[in-house]
Backbone as JSON Lines, residues from 0, in Angstrom:
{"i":0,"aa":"X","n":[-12.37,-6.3,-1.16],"ca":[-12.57,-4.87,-1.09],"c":[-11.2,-4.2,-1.05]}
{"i":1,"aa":"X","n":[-11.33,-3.56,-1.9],"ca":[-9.86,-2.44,-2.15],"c":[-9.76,-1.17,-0.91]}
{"i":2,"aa":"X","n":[-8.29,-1.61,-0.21],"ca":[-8.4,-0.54,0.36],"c":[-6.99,0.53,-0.35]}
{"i":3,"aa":"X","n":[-7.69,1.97,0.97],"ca":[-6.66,2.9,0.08],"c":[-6.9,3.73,-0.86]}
{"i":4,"aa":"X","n":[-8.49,4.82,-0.22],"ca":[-8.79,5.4,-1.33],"c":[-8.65,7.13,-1.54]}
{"i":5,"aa":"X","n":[-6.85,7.03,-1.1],"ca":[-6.85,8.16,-1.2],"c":[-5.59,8.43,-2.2]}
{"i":6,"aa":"X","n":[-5.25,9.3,-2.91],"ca":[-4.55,9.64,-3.71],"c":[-3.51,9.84,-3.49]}
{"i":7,"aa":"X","n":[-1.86,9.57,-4.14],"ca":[-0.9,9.94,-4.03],"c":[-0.64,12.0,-3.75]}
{"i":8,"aa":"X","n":[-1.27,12.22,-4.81],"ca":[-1.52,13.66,-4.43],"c":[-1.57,14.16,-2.94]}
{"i":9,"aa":"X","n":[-2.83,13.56,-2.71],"ca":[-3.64,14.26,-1.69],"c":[-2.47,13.32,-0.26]}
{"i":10,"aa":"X","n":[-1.62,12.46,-0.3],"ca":[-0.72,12.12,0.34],"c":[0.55,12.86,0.6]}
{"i":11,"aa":"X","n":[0.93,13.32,-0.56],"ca":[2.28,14.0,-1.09],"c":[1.45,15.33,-0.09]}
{"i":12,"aa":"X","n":[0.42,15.91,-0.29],"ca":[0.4,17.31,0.27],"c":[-0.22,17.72,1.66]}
{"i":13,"aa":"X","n":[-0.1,16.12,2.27],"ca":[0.01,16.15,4.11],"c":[1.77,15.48,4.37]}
{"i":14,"aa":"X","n":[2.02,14.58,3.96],"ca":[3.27,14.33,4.48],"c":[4.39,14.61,3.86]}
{"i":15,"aa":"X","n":[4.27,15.13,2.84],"ca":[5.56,15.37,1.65],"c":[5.96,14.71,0.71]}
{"i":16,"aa":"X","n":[6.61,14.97,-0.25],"ca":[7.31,14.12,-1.37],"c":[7.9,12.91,-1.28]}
{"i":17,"aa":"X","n":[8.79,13.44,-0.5],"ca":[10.05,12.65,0.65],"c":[9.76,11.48,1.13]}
{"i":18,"aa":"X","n":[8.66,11.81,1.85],"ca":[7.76,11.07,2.75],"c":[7.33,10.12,2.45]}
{"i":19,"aa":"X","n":[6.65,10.31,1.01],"ca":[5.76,9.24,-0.14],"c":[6.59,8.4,-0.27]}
{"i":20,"aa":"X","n":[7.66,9.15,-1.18],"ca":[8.5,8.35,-2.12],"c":[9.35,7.23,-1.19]}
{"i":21,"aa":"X","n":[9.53,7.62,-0.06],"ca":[10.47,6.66,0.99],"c":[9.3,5.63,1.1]}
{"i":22,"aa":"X","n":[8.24,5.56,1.51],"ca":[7.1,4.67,1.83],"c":[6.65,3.96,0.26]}
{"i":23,"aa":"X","n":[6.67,4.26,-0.44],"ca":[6.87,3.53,-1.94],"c":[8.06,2.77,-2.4]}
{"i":24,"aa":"X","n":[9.13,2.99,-1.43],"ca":[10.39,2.66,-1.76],"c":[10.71,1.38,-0.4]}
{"i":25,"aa":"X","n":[9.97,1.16,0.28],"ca":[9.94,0.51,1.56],"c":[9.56,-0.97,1.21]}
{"i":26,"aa":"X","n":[9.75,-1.93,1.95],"ca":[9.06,-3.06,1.58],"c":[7.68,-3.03,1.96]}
{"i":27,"aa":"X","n":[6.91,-4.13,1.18],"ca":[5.44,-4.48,2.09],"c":[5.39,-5.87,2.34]}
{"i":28,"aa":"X","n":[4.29,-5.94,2.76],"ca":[4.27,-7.11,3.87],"c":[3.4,-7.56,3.02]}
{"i":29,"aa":"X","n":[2.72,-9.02,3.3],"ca":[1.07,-9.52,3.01],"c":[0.22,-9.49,4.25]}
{"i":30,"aa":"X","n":[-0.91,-8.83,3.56],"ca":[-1.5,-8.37,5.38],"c":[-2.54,-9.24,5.83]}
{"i":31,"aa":"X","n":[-2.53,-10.58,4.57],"ca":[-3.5,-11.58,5.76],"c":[-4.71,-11.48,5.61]}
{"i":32,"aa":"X","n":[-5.4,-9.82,5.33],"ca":[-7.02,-9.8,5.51],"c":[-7.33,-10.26,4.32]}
{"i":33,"aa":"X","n":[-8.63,-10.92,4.92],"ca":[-9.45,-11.79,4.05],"c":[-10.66,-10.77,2.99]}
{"i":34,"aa":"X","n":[-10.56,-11.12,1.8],"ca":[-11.87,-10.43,0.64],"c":[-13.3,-11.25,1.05]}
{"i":35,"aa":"X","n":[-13.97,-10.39,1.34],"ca":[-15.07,-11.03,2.2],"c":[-16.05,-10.42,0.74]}
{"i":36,"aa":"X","n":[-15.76,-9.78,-0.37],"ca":[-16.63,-9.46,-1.62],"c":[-16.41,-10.13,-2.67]}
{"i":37,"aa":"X","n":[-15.95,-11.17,-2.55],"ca":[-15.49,-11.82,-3.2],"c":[-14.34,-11.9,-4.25]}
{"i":38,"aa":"X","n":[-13.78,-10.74,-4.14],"ca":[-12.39,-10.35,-4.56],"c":[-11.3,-11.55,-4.59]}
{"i":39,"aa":"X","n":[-10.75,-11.86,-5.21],"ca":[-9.32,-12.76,-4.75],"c":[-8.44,-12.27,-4.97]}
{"i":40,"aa":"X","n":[-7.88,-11.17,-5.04],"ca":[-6.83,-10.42,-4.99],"c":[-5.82,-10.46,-3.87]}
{"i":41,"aa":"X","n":[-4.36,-10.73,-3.78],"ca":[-3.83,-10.69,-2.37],"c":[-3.65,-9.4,-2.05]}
{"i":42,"aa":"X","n":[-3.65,-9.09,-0.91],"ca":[-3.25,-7.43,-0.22],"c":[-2.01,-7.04,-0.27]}
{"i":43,"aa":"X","n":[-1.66,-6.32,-0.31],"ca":[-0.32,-6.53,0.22],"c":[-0.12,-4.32,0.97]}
{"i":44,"aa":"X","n":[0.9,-4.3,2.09],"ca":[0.77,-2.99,2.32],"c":[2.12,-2.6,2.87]}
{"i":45,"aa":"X","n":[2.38,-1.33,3.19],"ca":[3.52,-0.93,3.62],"c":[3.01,0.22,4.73]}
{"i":46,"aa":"X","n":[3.47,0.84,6.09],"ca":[3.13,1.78,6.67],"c":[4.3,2.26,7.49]}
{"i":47,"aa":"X","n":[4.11,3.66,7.13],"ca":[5.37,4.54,8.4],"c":[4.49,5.75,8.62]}
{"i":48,"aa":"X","n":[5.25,5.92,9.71],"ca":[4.33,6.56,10.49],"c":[5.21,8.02,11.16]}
{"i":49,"aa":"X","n":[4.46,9.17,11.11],"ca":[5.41,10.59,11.6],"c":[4.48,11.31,12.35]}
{"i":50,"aa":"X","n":[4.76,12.67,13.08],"ca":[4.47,13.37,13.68],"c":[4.28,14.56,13.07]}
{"i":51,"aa":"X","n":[2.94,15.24,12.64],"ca":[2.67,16.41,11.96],"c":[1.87,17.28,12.73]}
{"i":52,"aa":"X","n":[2.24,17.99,13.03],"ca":[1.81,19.3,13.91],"c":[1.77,18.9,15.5]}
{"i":53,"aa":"X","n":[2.35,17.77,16.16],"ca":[2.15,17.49,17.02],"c":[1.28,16.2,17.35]}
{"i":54,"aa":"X","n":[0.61,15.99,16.04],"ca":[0.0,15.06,16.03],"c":[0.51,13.4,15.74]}
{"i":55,"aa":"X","n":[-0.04,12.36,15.85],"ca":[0.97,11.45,15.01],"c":[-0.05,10.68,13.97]}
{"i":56,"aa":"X","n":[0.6,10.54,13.52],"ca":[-0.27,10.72,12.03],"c":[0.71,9.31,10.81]}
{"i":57,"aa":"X","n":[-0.19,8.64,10.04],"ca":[0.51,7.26,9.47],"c":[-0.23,6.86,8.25]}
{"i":58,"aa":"X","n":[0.81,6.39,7.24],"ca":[0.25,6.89,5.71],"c":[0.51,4.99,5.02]}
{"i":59,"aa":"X","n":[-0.38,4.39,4.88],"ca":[-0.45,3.2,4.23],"c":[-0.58,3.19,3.09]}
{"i":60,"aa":"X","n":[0.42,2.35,1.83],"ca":[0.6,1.87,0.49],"c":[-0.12,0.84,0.59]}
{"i":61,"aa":"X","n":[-0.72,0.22,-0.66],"ca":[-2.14,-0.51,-0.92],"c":[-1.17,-1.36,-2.08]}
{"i":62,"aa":"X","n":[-0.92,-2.35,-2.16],"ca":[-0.08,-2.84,-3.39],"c":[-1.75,-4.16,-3.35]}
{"i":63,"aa":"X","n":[-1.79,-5.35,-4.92],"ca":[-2.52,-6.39,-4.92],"c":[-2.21,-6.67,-5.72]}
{"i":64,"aa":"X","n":[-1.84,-8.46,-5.95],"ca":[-1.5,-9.0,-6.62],"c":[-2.95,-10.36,-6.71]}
{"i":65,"aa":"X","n":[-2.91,-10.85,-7.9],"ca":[-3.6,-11.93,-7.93],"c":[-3.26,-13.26,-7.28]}
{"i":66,"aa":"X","n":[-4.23,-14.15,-7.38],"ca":[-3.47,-15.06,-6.36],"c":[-2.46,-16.42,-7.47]}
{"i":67,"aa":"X","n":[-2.57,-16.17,-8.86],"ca":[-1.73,-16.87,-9.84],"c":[-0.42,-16.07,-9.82]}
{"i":68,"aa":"X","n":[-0.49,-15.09,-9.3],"ca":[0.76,-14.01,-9.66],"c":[1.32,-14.75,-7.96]}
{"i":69,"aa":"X","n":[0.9,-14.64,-6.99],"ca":[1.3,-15.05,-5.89],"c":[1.92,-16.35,-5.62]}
{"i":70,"aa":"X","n":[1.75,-17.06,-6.32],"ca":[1.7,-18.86,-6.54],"c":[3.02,-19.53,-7.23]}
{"i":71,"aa":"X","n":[3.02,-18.45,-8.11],"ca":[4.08,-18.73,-9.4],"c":[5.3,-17.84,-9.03]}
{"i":72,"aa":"X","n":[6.84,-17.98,-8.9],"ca":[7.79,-17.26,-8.02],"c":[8.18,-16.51,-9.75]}
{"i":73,"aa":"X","n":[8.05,-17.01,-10.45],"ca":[8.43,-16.43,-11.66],"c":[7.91,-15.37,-11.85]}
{"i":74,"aa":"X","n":[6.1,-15.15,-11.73],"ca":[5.1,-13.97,-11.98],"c":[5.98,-13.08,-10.79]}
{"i":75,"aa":"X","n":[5.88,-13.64,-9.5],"ca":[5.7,-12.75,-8.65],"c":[7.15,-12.08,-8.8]}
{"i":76,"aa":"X","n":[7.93,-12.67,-9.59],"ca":[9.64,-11.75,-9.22],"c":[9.55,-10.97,-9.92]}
{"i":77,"aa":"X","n":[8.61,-10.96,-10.79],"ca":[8.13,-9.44,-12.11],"c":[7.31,-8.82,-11.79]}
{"i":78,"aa":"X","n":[6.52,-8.92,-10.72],"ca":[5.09,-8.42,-10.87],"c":[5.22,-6.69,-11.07]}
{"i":79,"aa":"X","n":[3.76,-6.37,-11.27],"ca":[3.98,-4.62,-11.14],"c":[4.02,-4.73,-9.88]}
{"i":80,"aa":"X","n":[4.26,-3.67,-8.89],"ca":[4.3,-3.62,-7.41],"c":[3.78,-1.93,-7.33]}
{"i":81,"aa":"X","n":[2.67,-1.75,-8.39],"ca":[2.37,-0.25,-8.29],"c":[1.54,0.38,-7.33]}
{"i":82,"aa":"X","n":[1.49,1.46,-6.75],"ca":[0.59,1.6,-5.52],"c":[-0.89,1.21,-5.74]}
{"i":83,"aa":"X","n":[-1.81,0.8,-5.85],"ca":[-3.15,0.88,-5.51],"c":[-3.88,1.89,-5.25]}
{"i":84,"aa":"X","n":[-3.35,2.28,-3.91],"ca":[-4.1,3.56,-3.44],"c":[-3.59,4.13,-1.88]}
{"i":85,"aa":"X","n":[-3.84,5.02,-1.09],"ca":[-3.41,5.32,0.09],"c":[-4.59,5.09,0.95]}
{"i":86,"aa":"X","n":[-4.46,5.05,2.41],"ca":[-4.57,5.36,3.62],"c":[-4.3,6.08,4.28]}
{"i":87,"aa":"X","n":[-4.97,6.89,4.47],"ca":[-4.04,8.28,5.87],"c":[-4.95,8.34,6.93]}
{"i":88,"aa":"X","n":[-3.98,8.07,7.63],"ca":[-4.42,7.95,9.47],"c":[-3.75,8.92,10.26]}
């Protein structure tokens, strides 16, 4: 199951440009969770986290790679690494 179904847009116009582009520009991690839909896709995510109106508030990148792309150091040193999708918390 794909997470991250919110739009760069609709990201860019709670936390800013700035904001995005630094969190797209960040490393990600592999986050481990398991595709329980039978997906085999690996996860992969990035998260930073700020204070907007007082609130605190944290915006997750959605990256997925296959698991042949994961396996092979050759695929993976090329892969696309394009966002997926967002999270906003």
């Amino acid at each position: 199951m794909i997470k991250g179904t919110n739009t760069r847009e609709a990201s860019v116009a709670i936390f800013g440009e700035k904001f995005v582009a630094d969190l797209e520009q960040s490393e990600c991690e592999q986050t481990g969770r398991c595709q329980c839909d039978g997906d085999t896709d690996v996860e992969f995510a990035s998260t930073r986290s700020t204070e907007i109106n007082g609130e605190k508030r944290a915006l997750t990148a959605y990256y997925y790679q296959t698991e042949a792309t994961c396996n092979d150091d050759r695929l993976f040193n090329f892969a696309d690494w394009a966002v997926a999708g967002y999270e906003i918390d």
